[in-house]
MARBA-3410 file (N, C-alpha, C, O; in Angstrom, 1 decimal):
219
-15.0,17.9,28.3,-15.6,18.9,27.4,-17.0,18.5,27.1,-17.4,17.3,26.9 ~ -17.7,19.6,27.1,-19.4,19.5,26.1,-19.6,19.7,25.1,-19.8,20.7,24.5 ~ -19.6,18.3,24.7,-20.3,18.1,22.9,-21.7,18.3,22.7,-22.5,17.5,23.1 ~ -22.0,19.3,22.2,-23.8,19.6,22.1,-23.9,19.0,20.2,-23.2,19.5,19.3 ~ -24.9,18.1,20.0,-24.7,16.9,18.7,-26.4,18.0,18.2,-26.9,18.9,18.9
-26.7,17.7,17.1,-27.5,18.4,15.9,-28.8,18.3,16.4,-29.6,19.2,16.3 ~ -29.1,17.1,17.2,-30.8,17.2,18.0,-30.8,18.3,18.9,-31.9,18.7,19.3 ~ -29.8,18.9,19.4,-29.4,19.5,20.9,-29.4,18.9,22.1,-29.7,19.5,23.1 ~ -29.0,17.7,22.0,-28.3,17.0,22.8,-27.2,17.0,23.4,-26.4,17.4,22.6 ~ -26.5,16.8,24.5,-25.1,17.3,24.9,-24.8,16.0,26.0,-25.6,15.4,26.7
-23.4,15.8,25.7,-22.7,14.7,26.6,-21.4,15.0,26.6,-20.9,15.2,25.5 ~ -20.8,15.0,27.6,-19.7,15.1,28.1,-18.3,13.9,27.6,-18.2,12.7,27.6 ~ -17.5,14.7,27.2,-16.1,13.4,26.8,-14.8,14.0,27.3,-14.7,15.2,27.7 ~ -13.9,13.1,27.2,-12.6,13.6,27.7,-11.9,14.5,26.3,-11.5,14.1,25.2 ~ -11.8,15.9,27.2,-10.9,16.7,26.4,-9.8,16.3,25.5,-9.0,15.4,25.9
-9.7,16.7,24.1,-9.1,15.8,23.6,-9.3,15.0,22.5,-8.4,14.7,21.7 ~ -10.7,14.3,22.5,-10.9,13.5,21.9,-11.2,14.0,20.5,-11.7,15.1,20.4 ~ -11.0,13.0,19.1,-10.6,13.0,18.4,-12.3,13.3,17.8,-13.1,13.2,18.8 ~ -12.9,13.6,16.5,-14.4,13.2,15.7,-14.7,12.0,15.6,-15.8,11.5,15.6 ~ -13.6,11.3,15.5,-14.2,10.0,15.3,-14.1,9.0,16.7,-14.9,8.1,16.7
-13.4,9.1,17.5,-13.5,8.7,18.7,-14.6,9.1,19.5,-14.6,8.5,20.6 ~ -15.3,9.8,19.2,-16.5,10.2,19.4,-17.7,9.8,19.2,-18.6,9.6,20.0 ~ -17.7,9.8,17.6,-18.2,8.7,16.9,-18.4,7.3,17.3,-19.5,6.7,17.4 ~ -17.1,6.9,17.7,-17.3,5.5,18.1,-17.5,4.8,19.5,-17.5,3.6,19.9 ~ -17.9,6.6,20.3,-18.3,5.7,21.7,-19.9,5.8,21.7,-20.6,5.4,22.6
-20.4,6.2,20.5,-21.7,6.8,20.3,-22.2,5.2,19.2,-23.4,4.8,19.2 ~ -21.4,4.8,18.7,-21.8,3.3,17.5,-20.4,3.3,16.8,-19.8,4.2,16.3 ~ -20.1,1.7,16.9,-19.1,1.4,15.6,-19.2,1.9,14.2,-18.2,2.1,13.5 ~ -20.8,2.0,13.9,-21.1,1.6,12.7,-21.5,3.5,12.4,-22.0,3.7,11.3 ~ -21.4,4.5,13.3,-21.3,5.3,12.8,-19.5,6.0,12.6,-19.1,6.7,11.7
-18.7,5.5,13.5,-17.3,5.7,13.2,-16.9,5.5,12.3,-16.0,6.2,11.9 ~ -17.3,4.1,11.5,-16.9,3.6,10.7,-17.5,4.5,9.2,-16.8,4.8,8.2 ~ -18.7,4.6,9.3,-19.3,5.6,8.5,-18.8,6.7,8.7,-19.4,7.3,7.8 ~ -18.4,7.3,9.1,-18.0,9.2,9.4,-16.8,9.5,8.7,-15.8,9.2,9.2 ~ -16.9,9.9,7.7,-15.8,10.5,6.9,-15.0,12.0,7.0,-14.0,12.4,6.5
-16.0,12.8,8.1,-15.2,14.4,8.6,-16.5,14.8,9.7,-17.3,14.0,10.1 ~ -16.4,15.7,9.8,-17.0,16.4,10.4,-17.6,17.9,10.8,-17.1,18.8,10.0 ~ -18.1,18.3,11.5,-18.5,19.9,11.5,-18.3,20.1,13.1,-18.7,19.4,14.1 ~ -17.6,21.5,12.9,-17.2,21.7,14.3,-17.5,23.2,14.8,-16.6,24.1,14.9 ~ -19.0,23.5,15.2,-19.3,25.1,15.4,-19.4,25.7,14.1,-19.4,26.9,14.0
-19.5,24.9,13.0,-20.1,24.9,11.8,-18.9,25.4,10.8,-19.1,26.1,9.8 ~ -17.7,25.0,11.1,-16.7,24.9,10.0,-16.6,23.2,9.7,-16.4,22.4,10.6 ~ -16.7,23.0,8.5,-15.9,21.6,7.9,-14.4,21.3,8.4,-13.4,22.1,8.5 ~ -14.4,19.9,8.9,-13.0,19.5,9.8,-13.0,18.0,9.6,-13.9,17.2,9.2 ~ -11.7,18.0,9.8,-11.3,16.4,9.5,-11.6,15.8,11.0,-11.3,16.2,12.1
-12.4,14.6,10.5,-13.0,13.8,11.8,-11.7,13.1,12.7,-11.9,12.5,13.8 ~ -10.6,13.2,12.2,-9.4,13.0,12.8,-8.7,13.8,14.0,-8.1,13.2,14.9 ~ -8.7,15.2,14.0,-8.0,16.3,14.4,-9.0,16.0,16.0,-10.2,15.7,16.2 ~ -7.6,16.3,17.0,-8.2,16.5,18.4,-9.4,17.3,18.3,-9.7,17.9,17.3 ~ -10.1,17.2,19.7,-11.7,18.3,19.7,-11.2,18.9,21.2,-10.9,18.1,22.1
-11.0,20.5,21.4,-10.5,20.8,23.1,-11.7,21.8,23.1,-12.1,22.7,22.3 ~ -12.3,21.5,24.5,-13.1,22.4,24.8,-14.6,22.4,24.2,-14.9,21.8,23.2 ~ -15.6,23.3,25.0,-17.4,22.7,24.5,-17.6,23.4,22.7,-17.4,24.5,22.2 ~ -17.9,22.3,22.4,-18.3,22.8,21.0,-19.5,21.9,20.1,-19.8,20.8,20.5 ~ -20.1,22.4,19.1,-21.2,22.0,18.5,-20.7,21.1,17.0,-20.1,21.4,15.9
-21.2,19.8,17.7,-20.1,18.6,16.6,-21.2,18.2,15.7,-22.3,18.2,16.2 ~ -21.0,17.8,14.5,-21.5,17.1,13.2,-21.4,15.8,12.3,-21.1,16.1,11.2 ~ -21.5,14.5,12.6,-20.8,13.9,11.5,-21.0,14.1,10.4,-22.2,14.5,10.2 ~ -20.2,14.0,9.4,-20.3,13.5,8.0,-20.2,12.4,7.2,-19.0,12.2,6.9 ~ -21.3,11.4,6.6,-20.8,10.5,5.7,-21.1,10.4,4.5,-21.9,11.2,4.1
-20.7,9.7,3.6,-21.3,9.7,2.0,-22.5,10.2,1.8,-22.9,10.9,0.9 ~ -23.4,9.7,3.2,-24.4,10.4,2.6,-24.7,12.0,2.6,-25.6,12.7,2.1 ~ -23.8,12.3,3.1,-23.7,14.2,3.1,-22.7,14.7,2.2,-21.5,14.3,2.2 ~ -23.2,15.7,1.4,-22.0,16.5,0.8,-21.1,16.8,0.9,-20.3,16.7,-0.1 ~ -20.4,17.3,2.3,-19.6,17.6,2.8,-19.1,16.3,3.0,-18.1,16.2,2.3
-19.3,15.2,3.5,-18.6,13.6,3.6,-18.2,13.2,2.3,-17.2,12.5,2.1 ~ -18.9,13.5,1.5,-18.4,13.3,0.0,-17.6,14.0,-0.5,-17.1,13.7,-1.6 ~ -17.1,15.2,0.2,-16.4,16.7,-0.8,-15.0,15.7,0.0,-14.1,15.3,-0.8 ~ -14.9,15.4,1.1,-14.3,15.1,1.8,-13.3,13.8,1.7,-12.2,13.8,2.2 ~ -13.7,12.8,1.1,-13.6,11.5,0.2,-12.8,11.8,-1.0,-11.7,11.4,-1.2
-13.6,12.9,-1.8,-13.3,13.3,-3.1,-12.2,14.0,-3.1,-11.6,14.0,-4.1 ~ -11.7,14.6,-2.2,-10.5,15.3,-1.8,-9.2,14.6,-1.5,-8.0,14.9,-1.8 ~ -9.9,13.6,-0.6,-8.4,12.3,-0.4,-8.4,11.7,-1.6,-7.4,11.0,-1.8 ~ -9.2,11.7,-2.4,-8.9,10.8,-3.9,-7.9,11.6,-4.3,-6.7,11.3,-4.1 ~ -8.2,12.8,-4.9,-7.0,13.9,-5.5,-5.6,13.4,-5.2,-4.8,13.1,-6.0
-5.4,13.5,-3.5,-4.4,13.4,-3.1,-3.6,11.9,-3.1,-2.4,11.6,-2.9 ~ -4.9,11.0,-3.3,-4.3,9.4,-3.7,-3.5,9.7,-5.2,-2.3,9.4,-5.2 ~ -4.4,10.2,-6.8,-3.9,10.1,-7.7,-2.5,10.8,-7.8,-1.6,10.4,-8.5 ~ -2.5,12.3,-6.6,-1.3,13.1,-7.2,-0.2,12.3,-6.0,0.6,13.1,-5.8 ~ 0.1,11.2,-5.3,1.0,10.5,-4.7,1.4,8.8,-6.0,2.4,8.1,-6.2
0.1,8.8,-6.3,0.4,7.7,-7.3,1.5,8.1,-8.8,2.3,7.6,-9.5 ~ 0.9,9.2,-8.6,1.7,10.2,-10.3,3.5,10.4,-9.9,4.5,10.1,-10.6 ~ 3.3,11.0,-8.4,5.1,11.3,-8.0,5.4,9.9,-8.0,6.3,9.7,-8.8 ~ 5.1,9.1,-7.5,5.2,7.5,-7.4,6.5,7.2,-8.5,7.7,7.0,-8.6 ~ 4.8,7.3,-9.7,5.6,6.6,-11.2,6.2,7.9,-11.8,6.9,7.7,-12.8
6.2,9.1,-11.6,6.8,9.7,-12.2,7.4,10.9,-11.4,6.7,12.0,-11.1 ~ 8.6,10.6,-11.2,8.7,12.0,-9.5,9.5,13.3,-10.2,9.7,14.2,-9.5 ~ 9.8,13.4,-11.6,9.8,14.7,-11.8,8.8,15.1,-12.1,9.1,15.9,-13.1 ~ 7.5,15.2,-12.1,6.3,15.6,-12.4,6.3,16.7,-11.2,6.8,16.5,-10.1 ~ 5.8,17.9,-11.7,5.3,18.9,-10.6,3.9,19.1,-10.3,3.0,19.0,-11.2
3.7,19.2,-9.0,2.3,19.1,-8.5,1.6,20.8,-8.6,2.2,21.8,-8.4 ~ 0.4,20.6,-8.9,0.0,21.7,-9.1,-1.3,22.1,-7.7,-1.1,22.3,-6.5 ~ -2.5,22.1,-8.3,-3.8,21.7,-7.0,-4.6,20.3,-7.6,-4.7,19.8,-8.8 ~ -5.2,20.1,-6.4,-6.2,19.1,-6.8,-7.0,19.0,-5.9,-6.8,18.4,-4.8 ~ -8.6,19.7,-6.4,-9.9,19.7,-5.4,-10.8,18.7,-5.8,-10.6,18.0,-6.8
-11.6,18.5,-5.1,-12.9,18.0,-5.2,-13.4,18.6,-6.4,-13.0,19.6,-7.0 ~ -14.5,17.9,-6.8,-15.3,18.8,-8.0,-16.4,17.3,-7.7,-16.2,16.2,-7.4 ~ -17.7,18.2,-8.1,-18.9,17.6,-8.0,-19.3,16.2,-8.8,-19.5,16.5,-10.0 ~ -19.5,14.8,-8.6,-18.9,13.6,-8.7,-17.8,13.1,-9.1,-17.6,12.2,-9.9 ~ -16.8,13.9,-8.6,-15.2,13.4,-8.5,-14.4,14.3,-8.3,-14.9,15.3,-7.9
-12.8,14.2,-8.6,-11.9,15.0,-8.3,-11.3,15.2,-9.5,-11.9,14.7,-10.5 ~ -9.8,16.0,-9.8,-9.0,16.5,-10.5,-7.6,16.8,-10.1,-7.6,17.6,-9.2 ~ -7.0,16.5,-10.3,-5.8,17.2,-10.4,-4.9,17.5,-11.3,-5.0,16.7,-12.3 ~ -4.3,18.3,-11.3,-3.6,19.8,-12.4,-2.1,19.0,-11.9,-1.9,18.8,-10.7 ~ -1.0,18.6,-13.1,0.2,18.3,-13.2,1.2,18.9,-14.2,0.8,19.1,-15.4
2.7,19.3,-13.7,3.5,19.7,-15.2,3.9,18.8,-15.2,4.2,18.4,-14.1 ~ 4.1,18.0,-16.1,4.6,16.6,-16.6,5.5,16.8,-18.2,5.0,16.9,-19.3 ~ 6.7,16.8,-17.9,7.6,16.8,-19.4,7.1,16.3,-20.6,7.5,16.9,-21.6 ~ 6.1,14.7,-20.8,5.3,14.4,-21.2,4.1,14.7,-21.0,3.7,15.1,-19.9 ~ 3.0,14.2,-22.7,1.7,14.2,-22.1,1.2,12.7,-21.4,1.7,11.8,-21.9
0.2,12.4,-20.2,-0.3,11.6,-20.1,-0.5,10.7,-21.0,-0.1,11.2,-22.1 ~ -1.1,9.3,-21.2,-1.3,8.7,-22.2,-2.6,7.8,-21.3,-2.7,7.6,-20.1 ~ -3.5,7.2,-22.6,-4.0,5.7,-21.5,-3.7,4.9,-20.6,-4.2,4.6,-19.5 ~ -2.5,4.6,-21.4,-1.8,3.9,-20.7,-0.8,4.2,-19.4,-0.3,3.3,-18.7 ~ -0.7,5.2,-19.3,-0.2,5.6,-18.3,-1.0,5.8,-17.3,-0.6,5.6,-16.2
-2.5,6.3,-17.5,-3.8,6.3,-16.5,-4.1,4.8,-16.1,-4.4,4.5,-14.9 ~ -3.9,3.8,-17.3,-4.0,2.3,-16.5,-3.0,2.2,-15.4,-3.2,1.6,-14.4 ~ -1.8,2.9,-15.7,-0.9,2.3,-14.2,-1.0,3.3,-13.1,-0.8,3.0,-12.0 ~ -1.5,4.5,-13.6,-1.6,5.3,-12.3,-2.9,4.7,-11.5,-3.0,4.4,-10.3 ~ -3.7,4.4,-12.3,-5.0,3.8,-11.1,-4.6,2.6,-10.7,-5.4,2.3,-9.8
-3.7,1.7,-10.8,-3.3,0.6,-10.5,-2.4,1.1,-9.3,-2.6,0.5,-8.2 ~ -1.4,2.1,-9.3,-0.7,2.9,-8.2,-1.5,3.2,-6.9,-1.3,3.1,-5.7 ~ -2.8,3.8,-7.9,-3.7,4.1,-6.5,-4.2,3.3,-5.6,-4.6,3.7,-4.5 ~ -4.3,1.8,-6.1,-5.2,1.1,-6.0,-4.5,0.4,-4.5,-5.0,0.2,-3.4 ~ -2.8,0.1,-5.2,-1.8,0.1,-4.0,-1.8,0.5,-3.0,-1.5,-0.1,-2.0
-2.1,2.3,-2.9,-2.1,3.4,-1.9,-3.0,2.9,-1.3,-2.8,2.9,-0.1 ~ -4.1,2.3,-1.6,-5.7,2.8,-0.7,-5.5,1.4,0.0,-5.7,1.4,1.2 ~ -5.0,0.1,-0.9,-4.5,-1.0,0.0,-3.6,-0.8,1.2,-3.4,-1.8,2.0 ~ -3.0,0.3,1.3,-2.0,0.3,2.2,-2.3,0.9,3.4,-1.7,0.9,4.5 ~ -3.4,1.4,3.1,-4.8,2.4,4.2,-3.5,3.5,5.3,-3.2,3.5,6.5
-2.9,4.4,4.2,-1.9,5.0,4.9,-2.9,6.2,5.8,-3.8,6.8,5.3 ~ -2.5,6.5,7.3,-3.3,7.6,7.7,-2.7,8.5,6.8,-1.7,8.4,6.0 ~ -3.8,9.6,7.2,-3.5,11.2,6.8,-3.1,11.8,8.2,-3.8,11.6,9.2 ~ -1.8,12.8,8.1,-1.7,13.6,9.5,-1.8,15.1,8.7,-1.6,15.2,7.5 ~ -2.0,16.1,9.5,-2.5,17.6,9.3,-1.1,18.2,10.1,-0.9,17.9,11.2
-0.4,18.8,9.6,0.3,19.5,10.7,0.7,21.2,9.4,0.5,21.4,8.2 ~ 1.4,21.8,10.3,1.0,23.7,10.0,2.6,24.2,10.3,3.2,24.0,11.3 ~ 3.0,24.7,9.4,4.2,25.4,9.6,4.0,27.1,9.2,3.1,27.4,8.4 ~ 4.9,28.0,9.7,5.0,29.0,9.5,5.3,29.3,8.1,5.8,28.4,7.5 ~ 5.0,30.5,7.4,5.2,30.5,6.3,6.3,30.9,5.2,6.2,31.0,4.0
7.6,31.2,6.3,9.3,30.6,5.6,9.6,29.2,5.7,10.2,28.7,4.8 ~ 9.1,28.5,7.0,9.1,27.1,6.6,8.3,26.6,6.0,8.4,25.5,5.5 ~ 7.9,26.9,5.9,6.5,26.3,4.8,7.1,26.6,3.2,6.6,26.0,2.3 ~ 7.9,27.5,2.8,8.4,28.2,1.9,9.7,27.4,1.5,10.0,27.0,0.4 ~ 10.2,27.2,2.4,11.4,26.4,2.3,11.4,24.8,2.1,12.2,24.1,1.4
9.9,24.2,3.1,9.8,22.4,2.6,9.2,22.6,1.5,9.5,21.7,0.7 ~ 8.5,23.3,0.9,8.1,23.2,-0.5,9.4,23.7,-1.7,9.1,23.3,-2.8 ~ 10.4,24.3,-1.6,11.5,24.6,-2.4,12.5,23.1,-2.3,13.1,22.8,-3.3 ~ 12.7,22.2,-1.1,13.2,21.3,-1.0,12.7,20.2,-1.2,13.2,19.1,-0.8 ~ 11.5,20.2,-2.0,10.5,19.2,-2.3,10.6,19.2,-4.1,10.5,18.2,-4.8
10.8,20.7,-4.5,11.0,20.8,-5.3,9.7,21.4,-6.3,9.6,21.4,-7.5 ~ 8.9,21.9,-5.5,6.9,21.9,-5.9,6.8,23.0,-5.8,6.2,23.4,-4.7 ~ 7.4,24.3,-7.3,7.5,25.7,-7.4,6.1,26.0,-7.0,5.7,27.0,-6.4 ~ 5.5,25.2,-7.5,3.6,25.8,-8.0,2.9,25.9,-6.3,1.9,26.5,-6.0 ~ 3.6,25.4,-5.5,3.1,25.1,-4.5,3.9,26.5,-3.6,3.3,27.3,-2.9
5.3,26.5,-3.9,5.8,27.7,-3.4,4.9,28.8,-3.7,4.2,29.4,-2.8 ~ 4.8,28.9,-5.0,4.1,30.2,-5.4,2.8,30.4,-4.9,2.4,31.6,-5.0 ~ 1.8,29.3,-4.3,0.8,29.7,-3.7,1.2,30.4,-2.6,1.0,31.6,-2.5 ~ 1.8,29.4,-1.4,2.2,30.3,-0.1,2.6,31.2,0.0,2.8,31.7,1.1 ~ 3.1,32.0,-1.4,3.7,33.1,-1.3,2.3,33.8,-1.3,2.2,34.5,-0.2
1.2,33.8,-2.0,0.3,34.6,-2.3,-0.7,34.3,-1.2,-1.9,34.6,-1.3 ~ -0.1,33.5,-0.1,-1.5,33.3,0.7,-1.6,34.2,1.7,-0.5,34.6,2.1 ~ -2.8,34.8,2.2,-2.5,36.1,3.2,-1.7,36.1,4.5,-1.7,35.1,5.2 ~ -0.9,37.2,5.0,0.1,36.8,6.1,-0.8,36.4,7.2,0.0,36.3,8.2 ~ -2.0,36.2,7.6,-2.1,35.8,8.8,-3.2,34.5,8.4,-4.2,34.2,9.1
-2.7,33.9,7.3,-3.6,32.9,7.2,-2.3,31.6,7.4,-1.0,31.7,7.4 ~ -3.6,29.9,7.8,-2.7,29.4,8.7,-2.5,28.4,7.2,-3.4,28.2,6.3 ~ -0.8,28.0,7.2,-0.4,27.4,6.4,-0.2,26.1,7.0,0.6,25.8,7.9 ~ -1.2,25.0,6.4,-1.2,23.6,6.8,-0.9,22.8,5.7,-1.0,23.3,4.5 ~ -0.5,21.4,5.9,-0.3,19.9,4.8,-0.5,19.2,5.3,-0.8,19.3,6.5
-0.5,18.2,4.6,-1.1,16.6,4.8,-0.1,15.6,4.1,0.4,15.5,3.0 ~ -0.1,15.0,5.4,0.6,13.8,5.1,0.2,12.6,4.5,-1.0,12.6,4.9 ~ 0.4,11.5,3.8,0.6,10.1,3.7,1.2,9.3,3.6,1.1,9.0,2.4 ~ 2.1,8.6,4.3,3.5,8.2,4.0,4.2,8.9,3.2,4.5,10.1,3.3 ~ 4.5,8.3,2.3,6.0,9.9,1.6,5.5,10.2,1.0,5.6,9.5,0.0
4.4,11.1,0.9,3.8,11.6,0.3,3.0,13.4,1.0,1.9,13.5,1.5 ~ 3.6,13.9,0.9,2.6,15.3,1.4,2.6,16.5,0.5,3.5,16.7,-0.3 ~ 1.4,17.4,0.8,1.0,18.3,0.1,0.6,19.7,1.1,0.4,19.8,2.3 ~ 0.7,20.6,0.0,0.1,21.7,0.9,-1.4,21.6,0.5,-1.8,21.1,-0.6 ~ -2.4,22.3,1.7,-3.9,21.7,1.6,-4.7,22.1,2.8,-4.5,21.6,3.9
-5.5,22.8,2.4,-6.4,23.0,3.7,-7.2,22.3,4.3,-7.5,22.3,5.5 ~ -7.8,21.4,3.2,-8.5,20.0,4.0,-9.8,20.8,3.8,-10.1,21.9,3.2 ~ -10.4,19.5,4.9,-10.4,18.2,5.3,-10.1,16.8,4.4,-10.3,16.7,3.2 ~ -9.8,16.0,5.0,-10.0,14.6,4.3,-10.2,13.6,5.1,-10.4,14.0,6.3 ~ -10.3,12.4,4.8,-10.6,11.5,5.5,-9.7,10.6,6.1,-8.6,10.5,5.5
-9.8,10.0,7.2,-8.7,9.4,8.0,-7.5,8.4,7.6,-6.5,8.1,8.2 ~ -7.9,8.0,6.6,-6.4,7.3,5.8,-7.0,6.8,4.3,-8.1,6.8,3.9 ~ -6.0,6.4,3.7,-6.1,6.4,1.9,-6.9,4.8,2.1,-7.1,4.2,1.0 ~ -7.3,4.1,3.4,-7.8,3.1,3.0,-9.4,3.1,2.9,-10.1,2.2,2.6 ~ -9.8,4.9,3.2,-11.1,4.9,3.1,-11.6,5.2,1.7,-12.8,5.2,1.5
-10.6,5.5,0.4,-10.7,5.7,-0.5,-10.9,4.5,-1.5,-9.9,3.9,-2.0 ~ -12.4,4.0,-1.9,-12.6,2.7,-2.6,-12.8,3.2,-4.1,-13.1,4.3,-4.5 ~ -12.7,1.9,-5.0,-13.7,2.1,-6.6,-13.1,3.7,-7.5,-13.6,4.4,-8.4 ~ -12.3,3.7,-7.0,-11.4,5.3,-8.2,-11.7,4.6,-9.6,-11.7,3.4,-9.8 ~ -12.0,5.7,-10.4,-11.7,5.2,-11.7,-11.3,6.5,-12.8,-12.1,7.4,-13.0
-10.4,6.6,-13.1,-10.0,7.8,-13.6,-10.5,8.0,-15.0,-10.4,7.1,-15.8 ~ -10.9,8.9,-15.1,-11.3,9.4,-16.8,-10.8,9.6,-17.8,-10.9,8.8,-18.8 ~ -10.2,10.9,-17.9,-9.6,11.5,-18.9,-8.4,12.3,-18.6,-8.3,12.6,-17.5 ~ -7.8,12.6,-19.4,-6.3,14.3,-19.3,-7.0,15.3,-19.8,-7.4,15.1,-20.9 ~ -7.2,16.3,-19.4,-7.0,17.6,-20.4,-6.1,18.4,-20.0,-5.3,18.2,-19.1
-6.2,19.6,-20.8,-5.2,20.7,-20.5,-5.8,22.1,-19.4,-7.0,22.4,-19.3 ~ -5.1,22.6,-19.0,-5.6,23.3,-18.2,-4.4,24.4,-18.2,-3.2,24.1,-18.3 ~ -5.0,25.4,-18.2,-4.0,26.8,-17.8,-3.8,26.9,-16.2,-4.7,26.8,-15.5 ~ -2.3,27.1,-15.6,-2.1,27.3,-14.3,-3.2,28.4,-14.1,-3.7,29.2,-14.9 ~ -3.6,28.4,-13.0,-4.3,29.3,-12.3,-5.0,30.0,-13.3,-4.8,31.2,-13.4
-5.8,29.4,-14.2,-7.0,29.9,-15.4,-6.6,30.9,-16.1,-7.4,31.8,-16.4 ~ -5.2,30.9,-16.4,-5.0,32.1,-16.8,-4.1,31.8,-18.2,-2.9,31.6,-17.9 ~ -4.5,31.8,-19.8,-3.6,31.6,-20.8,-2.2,32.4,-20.7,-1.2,31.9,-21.3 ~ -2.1,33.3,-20.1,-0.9,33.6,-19.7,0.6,32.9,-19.2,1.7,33.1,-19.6 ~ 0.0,32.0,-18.2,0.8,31.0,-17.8,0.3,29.5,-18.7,-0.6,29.2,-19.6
1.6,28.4,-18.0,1.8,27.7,-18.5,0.6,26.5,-18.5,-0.1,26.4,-17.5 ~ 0.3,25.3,-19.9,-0.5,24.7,-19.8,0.1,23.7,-19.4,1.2,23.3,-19.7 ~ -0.9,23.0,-18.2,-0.5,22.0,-17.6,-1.6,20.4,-17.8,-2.6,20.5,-18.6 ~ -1.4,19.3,-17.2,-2.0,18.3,-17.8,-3.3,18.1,-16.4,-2.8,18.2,-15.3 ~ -4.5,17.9,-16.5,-5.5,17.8,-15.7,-6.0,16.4,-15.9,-6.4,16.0,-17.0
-6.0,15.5,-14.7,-6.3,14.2,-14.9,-7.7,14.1,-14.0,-7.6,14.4,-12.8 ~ -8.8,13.9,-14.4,-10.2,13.5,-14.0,-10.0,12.4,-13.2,-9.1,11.6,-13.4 ~ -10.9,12.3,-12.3,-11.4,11.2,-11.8,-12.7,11.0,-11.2,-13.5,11.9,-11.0 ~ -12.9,9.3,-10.8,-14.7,9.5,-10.0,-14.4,8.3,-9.4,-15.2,7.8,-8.7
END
């Protein structure tokens, strides 16, 4: 395949190959830096195969998009550390947000300090354990159904409302997965220095109507 790179440069690789494998026949030291990527100008995880000629991008901390991308697998570190210590907790979303993340939980209790001291100590485990991330896409009765056997209504109830010809994807990390369109970064060991903030309360889907749920900060 022809990879044409941001100078307009173009070099040939074997079909297939991954963003970061790419990266790294080009420098260690940019593989190692590349946190996602741009692919014909959509944001992509620098993990996911590359088939056929297309117009590639790296991303690292020092780019926004490398950062949105970081900030995203954090989310997904805190809401695996939460089911962890507390697995009736229900998962709600959890994005990036501009110097850190968030994530939205129902939790029978409220958070406490103390409980933010062990959840970042949970995380801290996760990121030691540098679990990959895999991406994989189910139809949207199966996708309807591992989220009902997961037990993660809030998550049902998105896929119900997602458009029928949109693609339903999750992410893995060891026992740990979510529904999530990505990107993130190639395993929870690229996630360093979390430090969580605060709880607040948050309305499901911004709406006082529904129920208030607990919002845990992070950076």
């Amino acid at each position: 395949m022809k990879i044409t790179f941001p100078d307009g440069s173009q070099r040939e690789y074997r079909d297939g190959m991954t963003g970061l494998e790419i990266a790294g026949e080009i420098s260690s030291r940019l593989k190692k830096a590349t946190l996602s990527c741009d692919i014909d100008g959509a944001h992509s995880d620098a993990f996911r195969p590359i088939t056929g000629d297309h117009a590639v991008r790296f991303y690292t901390f020092e780019d926004e998009n490398g950062r949105w991308a970081y900030r995203h697998t954090a989310s997904h570190v805190l809401a695996q550390a939460v089911k962890r210590l507390y697995p009736d907790v229900k998962l709600a979303i959890g994005p990036a947000i501009e110097n850190g993340f968030y994530y939205d939980f129902d939790a029978p209790e409220p958070f406490t300090p103390e409980d933010l001291a062990k959840i970042e100590a949970a995380m801290e485990h996760i990121q030691k354990d540098d679990l990959p991330l895999e991406r994989f896409e189910l139809p949207r009765r199966e996708a309807i159904e591992f989220m009902e056997q997961r037990g993660e209504p809030y998550k049902v109830e998105l896929i119900r409302d997602l458009p029928e010809d949109a693609v339903i994807s999750f992410y893995r990390q060891g026992d740990f997965v979510d529904l999530c369109a990505g990107p993130h970064v190639r395993s929870t060991g690229v996630v360093k220095n979390i430090k969580l903030l605060n709880v607040a309360g948050a309305y499901w889907r911004g709406s006082e109507k529904n129920k208030m749920l607990q919002r845990i900060y992070g950076t």
